[in-house]
N, C-alpha and C positions, 0 to 999 in steps of 0.2 A: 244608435237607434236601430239601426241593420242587426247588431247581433241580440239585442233585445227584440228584437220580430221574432228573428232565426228561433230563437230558446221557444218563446212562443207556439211558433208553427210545431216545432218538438214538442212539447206539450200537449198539444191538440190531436197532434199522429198518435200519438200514448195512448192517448183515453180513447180514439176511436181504438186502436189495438187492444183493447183492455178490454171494451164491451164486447168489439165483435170477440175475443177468447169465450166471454163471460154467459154470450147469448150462443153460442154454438154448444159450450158444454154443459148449461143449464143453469150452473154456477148454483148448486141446489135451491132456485126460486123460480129461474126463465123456461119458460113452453119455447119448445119449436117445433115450424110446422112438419108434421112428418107426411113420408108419402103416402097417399090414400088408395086404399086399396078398399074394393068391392068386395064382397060375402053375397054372394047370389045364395048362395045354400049350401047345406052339409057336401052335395055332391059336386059343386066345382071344385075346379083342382088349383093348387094354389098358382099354377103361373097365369093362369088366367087372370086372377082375382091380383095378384101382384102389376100386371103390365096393363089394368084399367088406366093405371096412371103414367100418362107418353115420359114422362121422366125417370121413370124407372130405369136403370142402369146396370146389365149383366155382369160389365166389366166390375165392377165395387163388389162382386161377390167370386171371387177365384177358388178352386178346389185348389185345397191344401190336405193332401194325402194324413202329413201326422199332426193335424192340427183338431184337438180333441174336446173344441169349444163350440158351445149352440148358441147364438146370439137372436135375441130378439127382434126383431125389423120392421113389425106392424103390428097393429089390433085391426078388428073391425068388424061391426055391427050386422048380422044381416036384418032382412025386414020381418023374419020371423021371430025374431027379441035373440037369436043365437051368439054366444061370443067368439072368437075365432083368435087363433092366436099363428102369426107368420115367423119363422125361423132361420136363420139362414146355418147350416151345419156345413163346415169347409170338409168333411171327410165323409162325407154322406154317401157317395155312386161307391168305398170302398169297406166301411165300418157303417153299419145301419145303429145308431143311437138314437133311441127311442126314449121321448119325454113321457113322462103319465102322470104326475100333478104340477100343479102352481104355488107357490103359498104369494097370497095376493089379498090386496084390502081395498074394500072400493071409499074410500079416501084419500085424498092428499093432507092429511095431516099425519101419516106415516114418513120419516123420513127424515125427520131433521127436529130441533129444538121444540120443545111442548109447553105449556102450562097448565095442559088437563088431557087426559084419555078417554075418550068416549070408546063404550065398546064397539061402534060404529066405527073407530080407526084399527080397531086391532085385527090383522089378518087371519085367513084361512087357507087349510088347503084343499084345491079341488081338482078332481080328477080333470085328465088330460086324454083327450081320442084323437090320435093319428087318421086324419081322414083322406090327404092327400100329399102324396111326395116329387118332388123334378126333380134332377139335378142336386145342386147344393140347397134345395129350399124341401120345407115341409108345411103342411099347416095341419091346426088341430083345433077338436073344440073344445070348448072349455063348458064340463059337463056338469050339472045341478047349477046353472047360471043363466036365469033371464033376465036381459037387457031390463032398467028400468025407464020409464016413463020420464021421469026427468030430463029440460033440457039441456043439464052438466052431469056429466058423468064420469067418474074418475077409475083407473084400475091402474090400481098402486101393486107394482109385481117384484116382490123381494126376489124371487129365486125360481129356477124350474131343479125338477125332480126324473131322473134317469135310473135305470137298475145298472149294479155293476159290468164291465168289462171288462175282461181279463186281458186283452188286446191294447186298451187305453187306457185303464186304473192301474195303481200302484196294487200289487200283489197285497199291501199290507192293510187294504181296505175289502177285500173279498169277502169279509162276514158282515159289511155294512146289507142294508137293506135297499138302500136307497142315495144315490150321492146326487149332493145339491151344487147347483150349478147360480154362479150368483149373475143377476140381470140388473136389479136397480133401476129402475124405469117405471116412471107416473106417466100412464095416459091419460088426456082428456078428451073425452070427446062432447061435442056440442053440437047440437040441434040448430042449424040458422036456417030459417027459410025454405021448410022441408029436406036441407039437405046434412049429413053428415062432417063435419071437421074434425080431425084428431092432430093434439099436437103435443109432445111429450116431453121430459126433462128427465134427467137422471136427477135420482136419490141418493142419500148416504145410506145403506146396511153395515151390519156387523154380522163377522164371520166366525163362527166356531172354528178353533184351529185343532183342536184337540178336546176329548172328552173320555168320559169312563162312565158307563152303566152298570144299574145291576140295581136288585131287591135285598135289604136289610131286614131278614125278620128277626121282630122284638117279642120275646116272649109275655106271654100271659100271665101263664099259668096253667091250673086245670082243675076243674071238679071231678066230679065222680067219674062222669064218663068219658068227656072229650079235653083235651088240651087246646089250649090257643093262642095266636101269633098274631102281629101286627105285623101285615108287609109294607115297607118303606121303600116306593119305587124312588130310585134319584139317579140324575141326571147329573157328573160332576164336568167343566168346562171349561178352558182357555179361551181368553177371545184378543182379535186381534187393534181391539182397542183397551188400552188402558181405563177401568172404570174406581171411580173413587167410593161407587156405594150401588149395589144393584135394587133398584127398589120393585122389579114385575116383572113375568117371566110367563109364555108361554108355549106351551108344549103339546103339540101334537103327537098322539100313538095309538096302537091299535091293543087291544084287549079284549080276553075272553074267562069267563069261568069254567072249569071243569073241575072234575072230581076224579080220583085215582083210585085205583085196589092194588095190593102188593104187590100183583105177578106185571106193573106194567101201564094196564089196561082202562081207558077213560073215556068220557063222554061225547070224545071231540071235540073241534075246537071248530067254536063260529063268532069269528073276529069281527067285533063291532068299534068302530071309526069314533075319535074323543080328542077333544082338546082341552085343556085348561088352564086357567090363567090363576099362577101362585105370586103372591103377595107378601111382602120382606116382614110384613105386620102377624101374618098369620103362624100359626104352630100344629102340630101334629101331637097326637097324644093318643098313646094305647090304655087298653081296658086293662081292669084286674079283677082275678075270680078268683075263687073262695081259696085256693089255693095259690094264688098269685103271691106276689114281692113288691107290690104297689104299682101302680099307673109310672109311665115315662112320658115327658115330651120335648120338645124337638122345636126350632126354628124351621121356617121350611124353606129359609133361604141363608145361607152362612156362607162366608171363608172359609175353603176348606181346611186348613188346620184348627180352625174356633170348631167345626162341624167335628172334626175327629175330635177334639178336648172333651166336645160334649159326649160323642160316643161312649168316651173312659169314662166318665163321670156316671152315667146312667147304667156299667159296668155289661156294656153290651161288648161281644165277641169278634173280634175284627182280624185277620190275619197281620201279621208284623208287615207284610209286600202291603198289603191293601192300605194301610193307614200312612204307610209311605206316599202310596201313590195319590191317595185322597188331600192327605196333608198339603201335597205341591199343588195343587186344582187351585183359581184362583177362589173357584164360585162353586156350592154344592146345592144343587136343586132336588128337594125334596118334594118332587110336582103330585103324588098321590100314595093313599093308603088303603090298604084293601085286608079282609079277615084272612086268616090259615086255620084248618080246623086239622085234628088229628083224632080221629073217632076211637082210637086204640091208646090213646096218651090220658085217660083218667087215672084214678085208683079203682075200677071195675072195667079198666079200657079193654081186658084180655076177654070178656066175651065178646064186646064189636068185632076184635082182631078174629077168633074164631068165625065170627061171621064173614069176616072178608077174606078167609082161609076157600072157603065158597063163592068167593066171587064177591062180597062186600066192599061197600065203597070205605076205605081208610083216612083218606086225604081230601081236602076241601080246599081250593086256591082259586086265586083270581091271575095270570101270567098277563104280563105285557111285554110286547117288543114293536119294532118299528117305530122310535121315541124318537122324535125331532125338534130341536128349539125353533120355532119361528117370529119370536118377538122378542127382545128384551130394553124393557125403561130403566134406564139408569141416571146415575148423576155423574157430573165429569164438570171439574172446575166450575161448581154451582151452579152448575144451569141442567136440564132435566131435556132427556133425549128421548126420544121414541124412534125405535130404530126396529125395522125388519131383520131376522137373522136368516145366515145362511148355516145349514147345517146339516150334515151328513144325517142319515137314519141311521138308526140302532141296529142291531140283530136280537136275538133274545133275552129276552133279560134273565138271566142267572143270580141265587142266590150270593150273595158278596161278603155277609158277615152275620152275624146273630145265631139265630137257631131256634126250633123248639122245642121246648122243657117242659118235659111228659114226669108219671107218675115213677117212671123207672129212673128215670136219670134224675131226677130230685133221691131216691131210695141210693142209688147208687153212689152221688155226692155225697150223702152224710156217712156209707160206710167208707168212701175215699178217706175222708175228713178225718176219720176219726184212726182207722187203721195207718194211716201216712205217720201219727205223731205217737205211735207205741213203740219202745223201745225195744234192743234187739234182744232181751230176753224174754218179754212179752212175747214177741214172735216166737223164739223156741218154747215155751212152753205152752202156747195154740198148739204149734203143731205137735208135743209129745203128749200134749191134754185128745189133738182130734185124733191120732194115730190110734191112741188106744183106747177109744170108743168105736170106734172103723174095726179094728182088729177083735176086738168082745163080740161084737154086735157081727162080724163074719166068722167067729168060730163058734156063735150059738147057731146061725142057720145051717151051715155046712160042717158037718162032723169031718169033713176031710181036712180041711182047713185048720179046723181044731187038731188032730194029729197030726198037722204038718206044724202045726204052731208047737206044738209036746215037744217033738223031733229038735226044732228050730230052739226051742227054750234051751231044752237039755244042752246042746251043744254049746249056745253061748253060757251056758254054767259050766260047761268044763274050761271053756275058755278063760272062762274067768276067775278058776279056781288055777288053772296053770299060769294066768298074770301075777294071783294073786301069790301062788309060792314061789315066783322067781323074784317079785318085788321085795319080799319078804325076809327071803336066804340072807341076805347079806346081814340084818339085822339078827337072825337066828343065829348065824353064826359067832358074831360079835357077842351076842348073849351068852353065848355056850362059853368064847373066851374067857369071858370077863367070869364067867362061875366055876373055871378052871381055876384060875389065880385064885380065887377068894377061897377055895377049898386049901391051895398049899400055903 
């Protein structure tokens, strides 16, 4: 009976052990309460607005000189609808790391297991304003964001966003644009009784580990005047969850259109903010003009080697390194498509070109960079995830494979084509057929040329009258024997 208790009472100690683990780390379903902090206004400073609450604790935040992580520690509401976001940065009084977005969803149905996606769960990112710093602490507001009216309010925060250091980054990240810092944390807050409660749980995200960008253009074709391309912006990706089928993807970046002239020279660029959300269902497809090779299209979500198969197949132009590299990708995201024009690429393109000899616009493109994943649903052991992404930003996006196929380089393929498969006497007799029509045609304009050609003739006749009687002698000779005998 005693050791039947004993097991017992062990049993009971477990499951309290078990819940309090289960309730402290959220166990991706349980709130806890977090500290509450006050938001008087933009202009308080955050220790103020952090130590409203007497249990606030210094010692739980230590400067850690090479510790190069910014952790989240509060939200909080002011009475202006403003949102506020508290920090705690261990390297801060030595390295100033500076946030400037969020990608954040105001749901809790970010974050774990799905069976439908409102676009009410899918995140955004929004700028971030350093407004106040102490210590190892910062706050910021979180800017195009007013508080709603509702009394449950959720701010689902996959990640915050920093520009690089060369002091705290890996050297081999200093062309990113932006490194994401994973958070993973659903606030809620609630409205009781005039007063404010916020209580929070950690999330599941998923982390890009590695990725490859860059613009594929797909040629058109060309009419009379201009050529044209289809750019294929894509986003290719590692993540460090194993995924059995990516079904929705999306991608924050920034983009602009400009236009180009030969020496250089463009419109400028005024980068407008874009997200969007690409679908395993959807396809991509370019145009064809009167001069084209027919229309191409595209999954806008593939395995990167099924994505490279398809490349070859549509006999689009890839380097031998790139379709390596693309091949290994788990996932290739083909998140948008934008026109290329080439105002010099018709069969009459050479008067535009003339005109952009002048200052002429030649080139017509849409560029994009600072590409980020910040969501991806997937499937994993038959159940359907909706997960925030962490993901480093892009740098520019650079052409990666294709090209555009103007009215010269179609001219110049068929005389490729056609001269690669003439045999090597063919060849010599071009050039003894173009030699002496070259040679006619410069000793009718230049009389001088023409008697240096007299001079030049003459000489190789004598040369070849003395070939031809040393070749000769030896037969002459024999002849002469042979009519000596035939006389005795």
């Amino acid at each position: 009976m005693k050791q039947a208790g004993r097991k017992t009472n062990y049993a009971v100690i477990l499951l309290i052990a078990i819940f309090f683990i289960f309730f402290q780390t959220g166990g991706g379903a349980v709130y806890r309460t977090a500290v509450s902090a006050r938001a008087e206004t933009e202009a308080s400073s955050v220790i103020k607005d952090l130590t409203t609450d007497k249990s606030f604790n210094f010692s739980d935040y230590p400067e850690e000189l090479y510790n190069f992580s910014i952790e989240v520690i509060q939200i909080a509401e002011s009475e202006n609808g403003e949102l506020f976001i508290y920090t705690y940065q261990p390297c801060q009084r030595a390295i100033k790391l500076v946030c400037n977005e969020v990608n954040m969803s105001f749901s809790d149905k970010l974050g774990g297991e799905v069976e439908y996606t409102a676009d009410s769960d899918k995140p955004k990112l929004y700028p971030l304003k350093q407004v106040s710093t102490w210590g190892v602490f910062s706050k910021y507001l979180v800017e195009d964001v007013t508080v709603s009216k509702d009394s449950v309010r959720y701010y689902n925060i996959t990640s915050l966003y920093r520009n690089y250091d060369k002091l705290a980054d890996d050297s081999a990240l200093k062309d990113e644009h932006g490194i994401a810092l994973k958070v993973g944390q659903c606030w809620k807050a609630e409205t009781v009784n005039g007063a404010v409660q916020y209580e929070v749980k950690k999330i599941d995200t998923i982390t890009i580990t590695d990725c490859i960008y860059g613009t594929i253009r797909v040629p058109e074709g060309f009419n009379f005047a201009f050529s044209y391309s289809c750019d294929m912006h894509v986003i290719a990706i590692d993540t460090d969850i194993k995924m059995d089928d990516l079904l929705e993807a999306d991608v924050a970046f920034k983009y602009c259109y400009i236009e180009k002239g030969i020496y250089g020279q463009d419109t400028g660029y005024d980068w407008q903010d874009k997200t969007v959300t690409v679908n395993y269902k959807e396809k991509g497809t370019s145009d064809d003009h009167i001069f084209g090779k027919g229309s191409k299209t595209w999954d806008k979500i593939k395995r990167g080697s099924d994505f490279v198969e398809t490349l070859a197949e549509a006999k689009i132009k890839m380097s031998d390194e790139m379709k390596n590299d693309l091949w290994q990708k788990e996932w290739v995201i083909a998140f948008w498509d934008t026109n290329y024009e080439n105002t010099a690429g018709g069969v009459l393109g050479w008067l535009n070109y003339v005109g952009a000899v002048f200052g002429g616009t030649i080139y017509k493109s849409t560029v994009v960079k600072d590409a980020t994943v910040i969501r991806l649903e997937f499937l994993k052991d038959g159940k359907v995830y909706n997960l925030g992404a962490v993901s480093d930003k892009s740098g520019d996006f650079d052409v990666i494979g294709g090209g555009d196929e103007t009215f010269i380089d179609s001219v110049n393929k068929v005389f490729k084509d056609f001269f690669s498969k003439l045999p090597w006497w063919a060849w010599l007799l071009i050039f003894i057929l173009g030699g002496s029509v070259i040679i006619t045609v410069l000793s009718i304009i230049f009389p001088v040329v023409r008697t240096a050609l007299k001079a030049i003739f003459f000489a190789i006749g004598k040369v070849f009258k003395a070939i031809c009687w040393v070749i000769c002698l030896p037969f002459k000779a024999v002849a002469a024997l042979v009519k000596r005998k035939g006389k005795k």
